[in-house]
C-alpha positions as MATLAB code, in Angstrom:
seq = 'XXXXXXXXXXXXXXXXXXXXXXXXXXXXXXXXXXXXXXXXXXXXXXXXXXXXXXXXXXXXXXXXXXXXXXXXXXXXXXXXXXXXXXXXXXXXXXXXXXXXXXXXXXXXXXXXXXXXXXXXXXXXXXXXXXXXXXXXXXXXXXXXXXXXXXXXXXXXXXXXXXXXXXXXXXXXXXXXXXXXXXXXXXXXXXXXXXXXXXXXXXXXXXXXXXXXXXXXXXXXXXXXXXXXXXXXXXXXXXXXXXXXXXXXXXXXXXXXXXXXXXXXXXXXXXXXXXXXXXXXXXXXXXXXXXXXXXXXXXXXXXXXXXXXXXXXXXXXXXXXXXXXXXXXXXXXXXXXXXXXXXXXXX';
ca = [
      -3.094  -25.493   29.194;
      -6.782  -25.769   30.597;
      -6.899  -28.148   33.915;
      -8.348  -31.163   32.725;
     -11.698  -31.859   34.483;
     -14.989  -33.268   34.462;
     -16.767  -29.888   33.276;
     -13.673  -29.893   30.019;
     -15.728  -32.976   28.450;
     -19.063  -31.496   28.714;
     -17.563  -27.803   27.546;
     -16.212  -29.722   24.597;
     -19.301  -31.157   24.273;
     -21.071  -28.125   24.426;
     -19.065  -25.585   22.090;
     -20.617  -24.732   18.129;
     -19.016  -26.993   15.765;
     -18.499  -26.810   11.676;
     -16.565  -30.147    9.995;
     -15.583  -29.838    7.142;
     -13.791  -33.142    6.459;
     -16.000  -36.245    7.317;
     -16.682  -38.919    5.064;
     -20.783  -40.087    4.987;
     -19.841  -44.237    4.860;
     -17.355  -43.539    7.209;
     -19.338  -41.287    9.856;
     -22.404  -44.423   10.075;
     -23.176  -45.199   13.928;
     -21.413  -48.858   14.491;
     -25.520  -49.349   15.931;
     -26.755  -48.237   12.300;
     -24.403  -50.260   10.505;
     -24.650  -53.241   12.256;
     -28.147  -53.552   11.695;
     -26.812  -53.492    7.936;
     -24.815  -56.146    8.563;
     -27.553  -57.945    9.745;
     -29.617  -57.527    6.616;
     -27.133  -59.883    5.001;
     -27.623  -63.227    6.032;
     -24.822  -64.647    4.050;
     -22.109  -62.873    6.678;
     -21.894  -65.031    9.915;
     -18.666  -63.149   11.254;
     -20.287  -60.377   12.903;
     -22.531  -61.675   15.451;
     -22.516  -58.105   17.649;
     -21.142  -54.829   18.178;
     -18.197  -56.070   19.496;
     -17.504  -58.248   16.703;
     -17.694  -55.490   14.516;
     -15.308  -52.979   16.276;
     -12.412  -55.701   16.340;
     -12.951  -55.814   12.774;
     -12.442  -51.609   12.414;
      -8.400  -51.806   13.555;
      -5.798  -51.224   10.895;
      -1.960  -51.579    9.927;
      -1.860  -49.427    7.709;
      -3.715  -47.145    5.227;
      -4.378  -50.104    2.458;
      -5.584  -52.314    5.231;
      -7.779  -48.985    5.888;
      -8.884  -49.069    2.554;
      -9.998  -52.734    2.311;
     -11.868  -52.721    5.529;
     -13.794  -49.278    4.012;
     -14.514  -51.326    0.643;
     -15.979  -54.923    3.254;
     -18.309  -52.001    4.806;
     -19.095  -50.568    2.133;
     -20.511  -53.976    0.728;
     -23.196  -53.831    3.166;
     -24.616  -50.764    2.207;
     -26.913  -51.929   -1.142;
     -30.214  -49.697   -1.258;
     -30.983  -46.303   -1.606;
     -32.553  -46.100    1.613;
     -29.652  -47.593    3.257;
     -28.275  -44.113    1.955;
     -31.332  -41.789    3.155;
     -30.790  -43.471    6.558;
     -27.373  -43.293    7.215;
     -27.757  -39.487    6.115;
     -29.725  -38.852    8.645;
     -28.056  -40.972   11.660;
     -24.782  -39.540   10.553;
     -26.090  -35.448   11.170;
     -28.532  -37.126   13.762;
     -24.426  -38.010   15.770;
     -23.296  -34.850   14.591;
     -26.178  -32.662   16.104;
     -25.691  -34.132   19.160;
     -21.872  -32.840   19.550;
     -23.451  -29.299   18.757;
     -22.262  -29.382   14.807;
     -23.914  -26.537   13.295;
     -22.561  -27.193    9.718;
     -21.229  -29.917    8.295;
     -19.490  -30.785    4.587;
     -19.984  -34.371    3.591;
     -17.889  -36.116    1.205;
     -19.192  -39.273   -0.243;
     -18.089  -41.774   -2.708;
     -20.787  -43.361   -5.315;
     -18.353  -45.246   -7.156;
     -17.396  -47.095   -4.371;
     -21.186  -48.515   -4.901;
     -22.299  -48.272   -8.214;
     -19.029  -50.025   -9.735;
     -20.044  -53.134   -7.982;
     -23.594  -52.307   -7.937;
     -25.831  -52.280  -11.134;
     -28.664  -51.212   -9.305;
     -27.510  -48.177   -7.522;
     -26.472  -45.031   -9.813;
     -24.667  -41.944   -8.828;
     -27.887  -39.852   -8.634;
     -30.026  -42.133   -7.290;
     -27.332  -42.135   -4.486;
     -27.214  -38.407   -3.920;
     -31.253  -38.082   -4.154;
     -30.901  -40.325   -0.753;
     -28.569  -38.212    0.974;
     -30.293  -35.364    0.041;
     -33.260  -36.722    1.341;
     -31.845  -38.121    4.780;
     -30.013  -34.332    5.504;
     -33.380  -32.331    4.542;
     -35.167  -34.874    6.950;
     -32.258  -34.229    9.311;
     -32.458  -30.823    9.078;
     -35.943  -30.345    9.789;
     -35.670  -32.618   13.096;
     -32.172  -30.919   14.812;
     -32.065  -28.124   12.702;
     -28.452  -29.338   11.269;
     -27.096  -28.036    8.203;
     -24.802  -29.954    5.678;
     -23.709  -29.650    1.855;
     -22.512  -32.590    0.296;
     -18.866  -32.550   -1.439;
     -18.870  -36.115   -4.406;
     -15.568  -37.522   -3.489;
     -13.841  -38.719   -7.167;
     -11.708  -41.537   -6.081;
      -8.345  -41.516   -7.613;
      -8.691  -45.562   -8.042;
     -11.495  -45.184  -10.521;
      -9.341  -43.236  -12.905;
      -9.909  -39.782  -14.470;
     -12.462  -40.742  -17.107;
     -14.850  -42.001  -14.534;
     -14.328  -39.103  -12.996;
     -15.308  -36.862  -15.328;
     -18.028  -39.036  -15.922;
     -19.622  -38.573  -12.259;
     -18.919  -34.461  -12.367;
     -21.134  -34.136  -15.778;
     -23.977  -36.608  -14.122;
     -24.145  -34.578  -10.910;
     -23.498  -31.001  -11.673;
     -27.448  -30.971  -11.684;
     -27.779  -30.933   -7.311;
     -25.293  -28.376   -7.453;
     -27.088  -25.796   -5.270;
     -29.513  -28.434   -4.198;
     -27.592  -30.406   -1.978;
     -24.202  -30.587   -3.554;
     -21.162  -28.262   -3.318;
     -17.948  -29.236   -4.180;
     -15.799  -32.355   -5.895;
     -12.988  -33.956   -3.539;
     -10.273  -36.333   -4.152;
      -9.588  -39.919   -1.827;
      -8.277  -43.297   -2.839;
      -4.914  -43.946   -2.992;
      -2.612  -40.977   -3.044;
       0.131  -42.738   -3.662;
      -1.318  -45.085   -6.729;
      -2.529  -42.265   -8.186;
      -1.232  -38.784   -8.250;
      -3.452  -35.219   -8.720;
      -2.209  -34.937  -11.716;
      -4.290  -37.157  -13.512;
      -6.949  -35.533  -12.460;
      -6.241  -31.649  -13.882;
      -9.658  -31.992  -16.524;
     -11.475  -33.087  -14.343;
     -10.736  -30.213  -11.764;
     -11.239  -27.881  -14.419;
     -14.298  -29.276  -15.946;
     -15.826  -28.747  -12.177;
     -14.178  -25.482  -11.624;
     -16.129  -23.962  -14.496;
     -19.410  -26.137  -14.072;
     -19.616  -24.027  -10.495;
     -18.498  -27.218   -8.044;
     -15.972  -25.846   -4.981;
     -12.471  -27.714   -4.755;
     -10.874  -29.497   -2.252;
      -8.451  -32.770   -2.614;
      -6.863  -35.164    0.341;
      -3.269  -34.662    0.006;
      -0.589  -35.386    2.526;
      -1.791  -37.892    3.853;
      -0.167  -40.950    2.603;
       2.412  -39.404    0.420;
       4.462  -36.409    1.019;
       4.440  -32.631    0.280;
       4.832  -33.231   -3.925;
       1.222  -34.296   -3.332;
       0.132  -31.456   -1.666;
       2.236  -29.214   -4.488;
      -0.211  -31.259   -7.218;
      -2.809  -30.781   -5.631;
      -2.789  -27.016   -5.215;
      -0.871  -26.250   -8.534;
      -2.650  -29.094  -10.661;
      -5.868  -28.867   -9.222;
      -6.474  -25.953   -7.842;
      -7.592  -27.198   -5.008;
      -9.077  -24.333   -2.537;
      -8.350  -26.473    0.583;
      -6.314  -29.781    1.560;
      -7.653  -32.662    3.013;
      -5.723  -33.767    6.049;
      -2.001  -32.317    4.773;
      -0.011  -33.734    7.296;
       3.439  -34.110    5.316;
       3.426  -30.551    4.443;
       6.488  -30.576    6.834;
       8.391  -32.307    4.619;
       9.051  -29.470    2.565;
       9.507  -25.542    4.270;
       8.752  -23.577    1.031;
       5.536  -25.514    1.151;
       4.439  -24.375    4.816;
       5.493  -20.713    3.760;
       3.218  -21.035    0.505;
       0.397  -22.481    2.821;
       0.917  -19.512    5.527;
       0.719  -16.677    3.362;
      -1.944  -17.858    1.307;
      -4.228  -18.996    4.422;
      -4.966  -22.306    2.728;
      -7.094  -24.326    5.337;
      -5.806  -27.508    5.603;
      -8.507  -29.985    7.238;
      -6.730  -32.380    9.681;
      -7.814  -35.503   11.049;
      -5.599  -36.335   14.482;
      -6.564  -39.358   15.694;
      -7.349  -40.562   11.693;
      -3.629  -40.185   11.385;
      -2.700  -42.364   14.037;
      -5.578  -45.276   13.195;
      -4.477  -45.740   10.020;
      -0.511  -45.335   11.006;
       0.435  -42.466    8.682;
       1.706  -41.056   11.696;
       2.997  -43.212   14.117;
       2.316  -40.980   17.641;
       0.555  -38.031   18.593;
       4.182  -36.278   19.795;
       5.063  -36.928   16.000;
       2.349  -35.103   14.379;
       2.769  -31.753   13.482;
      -0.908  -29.852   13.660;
       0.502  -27.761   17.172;
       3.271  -26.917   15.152;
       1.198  -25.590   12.047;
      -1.182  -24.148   14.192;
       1.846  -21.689   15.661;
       3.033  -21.161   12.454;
      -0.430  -19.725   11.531;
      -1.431  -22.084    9.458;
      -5.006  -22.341    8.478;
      -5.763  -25.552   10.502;
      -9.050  -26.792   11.099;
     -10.114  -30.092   12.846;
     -12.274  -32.520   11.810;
     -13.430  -36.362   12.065;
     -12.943  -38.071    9.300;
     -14.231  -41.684    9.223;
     -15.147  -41.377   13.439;
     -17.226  -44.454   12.911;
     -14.154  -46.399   11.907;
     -11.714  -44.647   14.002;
     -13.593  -44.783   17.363;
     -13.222  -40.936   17.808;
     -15.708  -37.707   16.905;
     -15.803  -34.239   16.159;
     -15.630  -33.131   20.375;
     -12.959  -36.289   21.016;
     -11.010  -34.420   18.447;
     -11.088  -31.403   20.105;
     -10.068  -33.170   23.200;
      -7.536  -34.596   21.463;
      -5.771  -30.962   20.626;
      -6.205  -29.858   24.588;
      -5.074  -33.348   26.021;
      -2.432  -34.551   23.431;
      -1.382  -31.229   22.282;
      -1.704  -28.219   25.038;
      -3.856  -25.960   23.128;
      -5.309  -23.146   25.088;
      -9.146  -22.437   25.783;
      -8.332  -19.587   23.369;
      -6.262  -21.646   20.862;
      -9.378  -23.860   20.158;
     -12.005  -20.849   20.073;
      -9.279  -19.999   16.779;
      -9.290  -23.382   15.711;
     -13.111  -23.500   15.972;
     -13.397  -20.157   14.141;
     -11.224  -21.411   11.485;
     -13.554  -23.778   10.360;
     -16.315  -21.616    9.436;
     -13.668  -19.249    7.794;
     -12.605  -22.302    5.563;
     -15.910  -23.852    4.751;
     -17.604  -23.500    1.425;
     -20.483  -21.393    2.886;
     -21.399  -17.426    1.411;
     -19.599  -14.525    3.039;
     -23.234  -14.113    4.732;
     -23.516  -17.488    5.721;
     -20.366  -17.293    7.656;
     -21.210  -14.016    8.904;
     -24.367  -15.320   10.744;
     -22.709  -18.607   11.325;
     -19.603  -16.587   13.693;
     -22.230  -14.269   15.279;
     -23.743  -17.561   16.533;
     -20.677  -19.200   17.361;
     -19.308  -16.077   19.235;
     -22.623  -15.997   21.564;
     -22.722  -19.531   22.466;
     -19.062  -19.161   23.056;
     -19.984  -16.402   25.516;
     -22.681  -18.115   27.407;
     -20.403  -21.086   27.617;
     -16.996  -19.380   29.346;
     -19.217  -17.004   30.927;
];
């Protein structure tokens, strides 16, 4: 185990990043969002920052879910979307995050917003990273998140209105909403209809339901990689499966303990995947809502868990090995990653 220190924050700090499992609404700056909030002068609740953060604490992952709907209400315009774009990879630059894969969820806006469409929203985003780009030099690719609560249909619906940005901004369909409500299943057409229209495929599963889910998910779907995958545990045919076939399985720590899906950090099992070479990468999630980031998560695996100096250079590796980029992307991405990496430990 590394001696903690004051120079282990600042190497954390310091080291190339990719995420590859962060939501856009969920990654805002509390700063950014309040200012949001203020926009709306019916809401007299949240006076200041402080206000705001005792509202981000959960029970549970439906209490999760309603809080992410209340924020969600204060995001209304299109440029509320180019700006929180480019504060999110702004953050995210910051921590040294070379790449990142965004998911975000226009349904979540335009079901309860006639003036917002699906397109309109993903012309802001892609306008907020290019801007973001240019100014730290941070790249991202945007993954549309189909939320299991909007059914199938509506689904399909948002895949044959946005296959357009594919290659322009957009890369690949995901799956979030309730897991539990609604099971991958329903979803097979509409995984197939992006398969063959060129989008990449990953779905949450194992996160708030148990290894069937992550079974559906890879079987039914197709699903190249598994959001969070937690319960995977639950069933030891399922880790084999995952082990031999180097699925990457993008976990969220301290997400798992926020929204209680795993009680402690002794309960949950990424040390144990990562030994049983596992294809675990670690990401943020929602680190707006959770009070964490990408380097607190990294933290959290040297702190929490024990992993070695070289344990989290693999982790850190794995990431770029599991993202969505070309072969010569990543190829240029670890030669980066392996001299900064050098200059750092040096």
């Amino acid at each position: 185990m590394i001696e903690l220190s004051d120079r282990l924050e600042q190497f954390v700090l310091e080291i190339p990043k990719v995420e590859l499992h962060l939501h856009m609404e969920g990654a805002i700056p509390l700063e950014t969002l309040f200012g949001f909030i203020q926009r709306r002068e019916d809401n007299k609740l949240i006076k200041n920052l402080e206000d705001l953060k005792k509202r981000l604490v959960y029970s549970n992952f439906a209490q999760f879910i309603k809080v992410w709907l209340w924020k969600n209400s204060f995001i209304t315009e299109y440029e509320d979307f180019e700006e929180l774009a480019y504060q999110v990879l702004q953050s995210l630059s910051q921590q040294n995050v070379k790449y990142v894969e965004a998911f975000y969820s226009p349904r979540d806006f335009t079901f309860r917003n006639k003036k917002l469409s699906a397109c309109g929203i993903t012309e802001s985003l892609i306008k907020g990273k290019k801007k973001a780009f240019d100014d730290f030099g941070i790249r991202s690719e945007l993954i549309v998140d189909v939320v299991r609560d909007y059914g199938p249909r509506m689904g399909m619906d948002l895949i044959k209105e946005l296959s357009g940005y594919l290659g322009r901004g957009l890369i690949g369909i995901g799956l979030g909403g309730s897991e539990k409500l609604f099971p991958a299943g329903l979803f097979t057409k509409v995984y197939q209809e992006a398969r063959e229209r060129g989008f990449r495929l990953t779905a949450h599963a194992g996160e708030a339901a148990g290894a069937k889910s992550i079974w559906a998910a890879l079987n039914e779907l197709g699903a190249e990689r598994i959001g969070h995958g937690l319960k995977a545990y639950e069933d030891p045919q399922l880790i084999n499966y995952l082990q031999e076939r180097q699925t990457p399985l993008e976990m969220c720590v301290v997400s798992n303990i926020k929204t209680q899906v795993c009680k402690t950090f002794k309960e949950h099992p990424i040390k144990n995947y990562f030994k049983e070479g596992l294809m675990v990468t670690i990401n943020s999630d929602d680190p707006a809502m959770f009070d964490t980031s990408i380097t607190n998560e990294y933290l959290v695996l040297i702190q929490k868990f024990g992993f070695s100096l070289e344990e989290i250079r693999k982790v850190n590796f794995n990431s770029i090995e599991a993202s969505f980029m070309t072969d010569e992307e990543r190829d240029t991405m670890k030669v980066t990653f392996n001299k900064e990496w050098e200059r750092l430990t040096s």
